[in-house]
C-alpha positions in Angstrom: 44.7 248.1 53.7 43.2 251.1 52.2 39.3 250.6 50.5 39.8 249.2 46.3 37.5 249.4 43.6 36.6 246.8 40.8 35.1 247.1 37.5 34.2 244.3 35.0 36.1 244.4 32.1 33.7 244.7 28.6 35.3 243.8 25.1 32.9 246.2 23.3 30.0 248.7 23.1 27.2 246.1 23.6 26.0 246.7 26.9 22.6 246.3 28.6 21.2 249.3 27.4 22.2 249.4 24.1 20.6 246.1 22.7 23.9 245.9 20.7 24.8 242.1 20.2 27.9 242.0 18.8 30.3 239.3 20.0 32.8 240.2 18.0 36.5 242.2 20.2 36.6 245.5 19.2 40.4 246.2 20.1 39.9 250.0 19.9 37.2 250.2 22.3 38.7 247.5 24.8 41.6 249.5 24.8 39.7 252.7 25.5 37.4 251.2 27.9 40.6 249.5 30.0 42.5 253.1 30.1 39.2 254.9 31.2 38.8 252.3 34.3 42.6 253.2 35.2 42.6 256.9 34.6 39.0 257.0 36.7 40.8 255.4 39.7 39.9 251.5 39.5 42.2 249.0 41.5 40.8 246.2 39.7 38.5 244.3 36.5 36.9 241.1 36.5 37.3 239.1 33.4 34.4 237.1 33.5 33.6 233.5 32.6 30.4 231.8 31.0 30.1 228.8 28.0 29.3 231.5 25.3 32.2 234.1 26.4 35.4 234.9 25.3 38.7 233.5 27.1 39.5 235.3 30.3 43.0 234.8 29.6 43.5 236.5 26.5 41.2 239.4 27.5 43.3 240.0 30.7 46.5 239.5 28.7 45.6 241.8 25.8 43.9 244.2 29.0 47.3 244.5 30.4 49.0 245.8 28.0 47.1 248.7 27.5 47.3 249.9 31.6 50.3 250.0 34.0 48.5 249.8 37.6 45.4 248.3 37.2 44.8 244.8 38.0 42.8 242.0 35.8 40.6 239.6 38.1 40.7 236.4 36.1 37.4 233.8 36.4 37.6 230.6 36.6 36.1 227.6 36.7 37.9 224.7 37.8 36.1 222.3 35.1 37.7 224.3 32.4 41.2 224.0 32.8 44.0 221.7 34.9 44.9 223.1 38.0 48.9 222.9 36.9 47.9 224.0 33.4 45.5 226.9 35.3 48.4 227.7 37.8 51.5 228.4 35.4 48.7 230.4 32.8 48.2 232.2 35.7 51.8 232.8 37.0 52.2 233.8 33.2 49.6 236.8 33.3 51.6 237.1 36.3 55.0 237.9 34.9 53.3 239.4 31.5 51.5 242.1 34.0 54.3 242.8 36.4 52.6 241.1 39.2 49.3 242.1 38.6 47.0 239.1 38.3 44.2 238.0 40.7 42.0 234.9 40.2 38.5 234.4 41.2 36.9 230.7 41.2 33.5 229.9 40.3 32.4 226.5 41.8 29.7 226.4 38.8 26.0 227.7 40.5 24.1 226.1 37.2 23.8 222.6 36.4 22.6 223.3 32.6 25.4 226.2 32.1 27.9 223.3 33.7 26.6 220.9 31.9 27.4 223.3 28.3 31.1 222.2 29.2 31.3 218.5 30.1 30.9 219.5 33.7 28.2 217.1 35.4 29.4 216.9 39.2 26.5 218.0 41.6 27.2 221.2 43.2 28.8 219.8 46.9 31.2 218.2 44.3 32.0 221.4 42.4 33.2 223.2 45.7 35.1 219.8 47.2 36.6 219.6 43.5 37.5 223.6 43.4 38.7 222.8 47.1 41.3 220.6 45.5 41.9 223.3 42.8 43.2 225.7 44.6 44.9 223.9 46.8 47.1 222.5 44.0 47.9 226.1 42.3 48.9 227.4 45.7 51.2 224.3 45.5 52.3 225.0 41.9 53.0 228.9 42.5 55.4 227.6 45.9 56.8 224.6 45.3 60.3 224.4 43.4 61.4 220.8 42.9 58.7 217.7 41.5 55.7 217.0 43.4 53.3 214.8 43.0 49.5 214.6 43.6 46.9 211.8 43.9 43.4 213.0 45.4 39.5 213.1 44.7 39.4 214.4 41.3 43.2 215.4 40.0 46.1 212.9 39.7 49.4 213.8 38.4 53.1 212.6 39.0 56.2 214.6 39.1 55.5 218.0 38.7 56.9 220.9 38.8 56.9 224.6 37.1 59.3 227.2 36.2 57.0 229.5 35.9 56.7 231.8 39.1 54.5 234.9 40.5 56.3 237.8 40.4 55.5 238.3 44.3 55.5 234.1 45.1 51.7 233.7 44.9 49.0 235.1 43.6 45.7 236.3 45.3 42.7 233.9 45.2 39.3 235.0 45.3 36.0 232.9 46.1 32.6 234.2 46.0 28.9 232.4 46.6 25.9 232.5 49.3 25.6 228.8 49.9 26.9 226.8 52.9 29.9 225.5 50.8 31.1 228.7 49.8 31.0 230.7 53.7 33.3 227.7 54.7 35.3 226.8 51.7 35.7 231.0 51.2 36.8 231.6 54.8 39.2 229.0 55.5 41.3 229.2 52.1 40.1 232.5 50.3 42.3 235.9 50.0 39.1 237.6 48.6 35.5 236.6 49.2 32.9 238.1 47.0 29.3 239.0 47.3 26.8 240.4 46.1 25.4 244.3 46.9 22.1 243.1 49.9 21.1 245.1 52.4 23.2 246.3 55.4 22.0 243.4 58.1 22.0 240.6 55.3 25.5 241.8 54.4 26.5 242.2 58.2 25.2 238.5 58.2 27.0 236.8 55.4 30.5 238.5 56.5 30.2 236.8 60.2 29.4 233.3 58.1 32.5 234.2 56.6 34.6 234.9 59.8 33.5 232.3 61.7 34.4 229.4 59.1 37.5 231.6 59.0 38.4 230.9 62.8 36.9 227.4 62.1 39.5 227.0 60.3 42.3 228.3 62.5 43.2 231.0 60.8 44.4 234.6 62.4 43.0 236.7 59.8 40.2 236.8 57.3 39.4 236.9 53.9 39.3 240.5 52.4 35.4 241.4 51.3 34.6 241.8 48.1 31.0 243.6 47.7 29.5 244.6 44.4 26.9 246.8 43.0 25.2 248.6 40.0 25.1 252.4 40.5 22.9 254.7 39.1 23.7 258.2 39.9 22.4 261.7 38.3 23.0 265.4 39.9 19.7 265.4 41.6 17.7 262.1 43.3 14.7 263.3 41.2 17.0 263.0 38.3 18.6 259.7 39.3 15.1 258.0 40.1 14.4 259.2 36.9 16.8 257.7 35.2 16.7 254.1 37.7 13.1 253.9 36.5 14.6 254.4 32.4 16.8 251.8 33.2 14.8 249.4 34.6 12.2 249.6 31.9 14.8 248.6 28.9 15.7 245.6 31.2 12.6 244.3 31.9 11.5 244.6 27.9 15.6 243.7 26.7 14.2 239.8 25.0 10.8 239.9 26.3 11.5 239.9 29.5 8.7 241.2 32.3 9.1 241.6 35.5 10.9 238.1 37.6 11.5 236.6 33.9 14.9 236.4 32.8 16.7 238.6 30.2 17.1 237.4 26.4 19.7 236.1 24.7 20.8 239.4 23.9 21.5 240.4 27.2 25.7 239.8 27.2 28.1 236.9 26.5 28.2 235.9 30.1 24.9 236.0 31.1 23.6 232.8 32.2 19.9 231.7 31.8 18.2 230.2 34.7 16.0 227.3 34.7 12.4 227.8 34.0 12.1 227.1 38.0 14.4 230.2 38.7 18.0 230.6 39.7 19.6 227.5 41.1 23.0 229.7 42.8 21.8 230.8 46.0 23.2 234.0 46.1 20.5 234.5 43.2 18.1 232.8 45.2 18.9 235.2 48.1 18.8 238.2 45.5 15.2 237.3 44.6 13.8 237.1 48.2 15.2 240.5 49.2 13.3 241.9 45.9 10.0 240.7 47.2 10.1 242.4 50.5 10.7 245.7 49.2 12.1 248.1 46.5 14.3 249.9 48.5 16.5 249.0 51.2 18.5 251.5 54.1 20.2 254.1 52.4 19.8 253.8 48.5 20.3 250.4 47.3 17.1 249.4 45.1 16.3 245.8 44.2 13.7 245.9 41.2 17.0 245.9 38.7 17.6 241.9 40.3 13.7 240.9 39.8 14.1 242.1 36.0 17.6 240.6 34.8 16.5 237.3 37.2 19.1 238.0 39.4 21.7 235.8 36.5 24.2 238.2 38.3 25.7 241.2 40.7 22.4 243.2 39.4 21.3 245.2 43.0 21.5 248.9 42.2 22.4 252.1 44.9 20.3 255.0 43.7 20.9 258.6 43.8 23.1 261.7 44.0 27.2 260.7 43.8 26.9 262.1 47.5 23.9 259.5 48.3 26.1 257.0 46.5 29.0 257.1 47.9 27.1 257.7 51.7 26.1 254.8 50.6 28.9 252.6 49.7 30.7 254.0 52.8 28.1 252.1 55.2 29.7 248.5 53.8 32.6 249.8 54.2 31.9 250.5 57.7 30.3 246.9 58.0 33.8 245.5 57.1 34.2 246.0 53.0 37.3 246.8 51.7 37.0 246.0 47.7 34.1 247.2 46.0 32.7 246.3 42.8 30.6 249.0 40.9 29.8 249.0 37.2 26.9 250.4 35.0 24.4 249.3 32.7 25.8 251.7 30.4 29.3 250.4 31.0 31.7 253.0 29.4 29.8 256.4 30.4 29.1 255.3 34.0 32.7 254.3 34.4 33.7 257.7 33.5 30.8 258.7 35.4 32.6 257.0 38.4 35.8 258.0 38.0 35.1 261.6 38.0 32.0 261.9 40.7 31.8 258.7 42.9 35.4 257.2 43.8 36.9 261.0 44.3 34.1 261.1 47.6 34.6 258.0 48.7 38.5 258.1 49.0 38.2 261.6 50.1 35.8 261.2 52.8 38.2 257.8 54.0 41.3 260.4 53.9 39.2 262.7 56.3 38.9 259.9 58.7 42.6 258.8 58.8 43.7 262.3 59.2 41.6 263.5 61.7 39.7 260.0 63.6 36.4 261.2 63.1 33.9 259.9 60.8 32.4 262.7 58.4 30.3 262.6 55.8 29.9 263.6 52.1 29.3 267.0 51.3 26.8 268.3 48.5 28.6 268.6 45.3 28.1 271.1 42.1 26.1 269.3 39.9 27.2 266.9 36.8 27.9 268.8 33.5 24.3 267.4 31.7 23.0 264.4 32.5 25.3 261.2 33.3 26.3 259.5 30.1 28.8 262.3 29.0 32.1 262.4 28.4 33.6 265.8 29.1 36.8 265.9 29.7 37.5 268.3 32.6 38.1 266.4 36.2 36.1 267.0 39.2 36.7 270.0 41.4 38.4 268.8 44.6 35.4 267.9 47.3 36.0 268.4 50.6 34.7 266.1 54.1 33.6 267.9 56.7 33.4 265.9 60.1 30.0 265.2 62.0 
């Protein structure tokens, strides 16, 4: 299966830059940002979740009716919703999307953020509970007369929905750093998730993930899912330039210095940590990697973490689209085949993207399948201006060479 991108889906222009606030759905800009993702090449958008957010649901609902191919990552958190009720929602986007819908569960890496919802089961109990879960909507999206259920933490008699996939299921992704989520991830997952480390942690955590996989019994395992911030200018001067501008407006967004979690203004699913620091280890694991060093193999930089408090996928690659994409290559080479890039300046970098990062990596990958060697990216003309425009002409073509 051929290398995917993901975005994260944004409602409107407040971004982490901007110090814009505004919870409110701007249609026209949700519609605009959606359509720029697809025509910039994207495979996929995460909807996310948090207490203070809007519903995944209707965002990937109203999301899919303004694209044809790309495909709306719903999250979820089993506390929210009933599996059955969760399953045939689901199988709806399903249908409404022509078979478009993926959904990513979030065991719940935050006892107070759990808490905001009712949800007060310790954290082994989250991930036996969202074992359960997704068990039972696999069940729902396959089974076609009445079941019934009766097990740890859902009950139900005599169910059954006419409400189907388009293709007979739908893929499930699972993401974490923790024990629970290596072994819950590779024996049930389609997708596991992580977040953007360093080559050897990466190489690390997907072993975890194949072993639990053959633990398990299965033959195969679960697709990688690896995400990242990138921060790319025509020049690395230019780009550590701008890193460095970055950085500053998210270590002073809400009074935040530098390990001290963003403000409130920060976005509607950013979670704050404790005063003792992140409890999700994946976080926790963010963090660590911060305080060995700023920068780490090719051009992934780590500062951007120790300023937002590592509340989410917040590791950055650095540089040229060519260093970039280099880059994002070597996990590919590790074994990633879905990854996850957005900005901090969400709508420019994703036309950013579209135009100057994704064209090099698929290029360089279509090299390698036609001709079974391994090249690498090629030095580009520069960016029209610096990154943040939006011109409208495409890319030239750019061509790999081999090694």
């Amino acid at each position: 299966m051929p290398v995917e991108f993901i975005s994260a889906i944004n409602v409107n222009a407040s971004n982490e830059l901007n110090g814009l606030s505004d919870p409110a759905i701007d249609v026209a800009w949700l519609r605009r940002y959606a359509r720029t993702l697809e025509d910039g090449g994207f495979d996929y958008s995460l909807v996310p979740y948090g207490s203070a957010g809007h519903d995944p649901f209707t965002i990937a609902a109203a999301f899919t009716q303004v694209t044809e191919r790309l495909r709306p990552i719903v999250a979820l958190r089993p506390n929210t919703l009933y599996p059955t009720v969760a399953a045939k929602a689901l199988a709806t986007l399903d249908q409404l999307s022509g078979g478009r819908a993926v959904v990513h569960l979030i065991a719940g890496g935050n006892d107070a953020e759990q808490a905001r919802e009712g949800d007060r089961l310790p954290k082994a109990e989250r991930y036996a509970r969202q074992e359960e879960f997704l068990r039972i909507l696999r069940r729902v999206w396959t089974e076609t007369e009445p079941f019934s259920h009766s097990g740890r933490y859902y009950s139900f008699e005599d169910f059954v929905s006419r409400v189907r996939p388009v293709h007979g299921t739908i893929p499930v992704s699972v993401g974490g750093s923790s024990d629970e989520a290596y072994a819950q991830g590779g024996a049930l997952a389609d997708i596991f998730g992580l977040w953007g480390e360093p080559l050897a942690d990466t190489r690390q955590q997907i072993e975890r993930v194949a072993a639990a996989a053959r633990a398990a019994g299965r033959t195969g395992t679960p697709r990688t899912w690896v995400t990242f911030r990138p921060i790319i200018a025509p020049t690395e001067e230019l780009a550590w330039e701008k890193a460095e501008r970055t950085l500053a407006v998210l270590q002073g967004r809400g009074g935040a210095g530098a390990g001290q979690p963003l403000g409130s203004r920060a976005g509607l699913w950013v979670q704050t940590p404790g005063a003792s620091g992140p409890q999700n280890v994946g976080s926790q694991r963010l963090l660590e990697i911060a305080r060995r060093q700023d920068r780490h193999d090719r051009a992934l930089w780590t500062p951007t973490a120790t300023a937002t408090g590592a509340q989410g996928a917040s590791t950055a690659l650095v540089g040229t689209p060519e260093t970039v994409a280099a880059a994002i290559l070597d996990y590919v080479d590790l074994g990633a085949d879905l990854i996850s890039i957005r900005g901090y300046d969400n709508l420019n970098d994703a036309v950013d993207y579209g135009r100057y990062l994704l064209p090099l990596v698929r290029e360089e990958l279509a090299h390698r399948e036609a001709t079974g060697r391994r090249g690498e990216v090629v030095a580009q003309p520069p960016l029209p201006g610096q990154p943040g425009h939006e011109a409208q002409d495409a890319p030239a073509a750019r061509e790999a060479v081999s090694a």
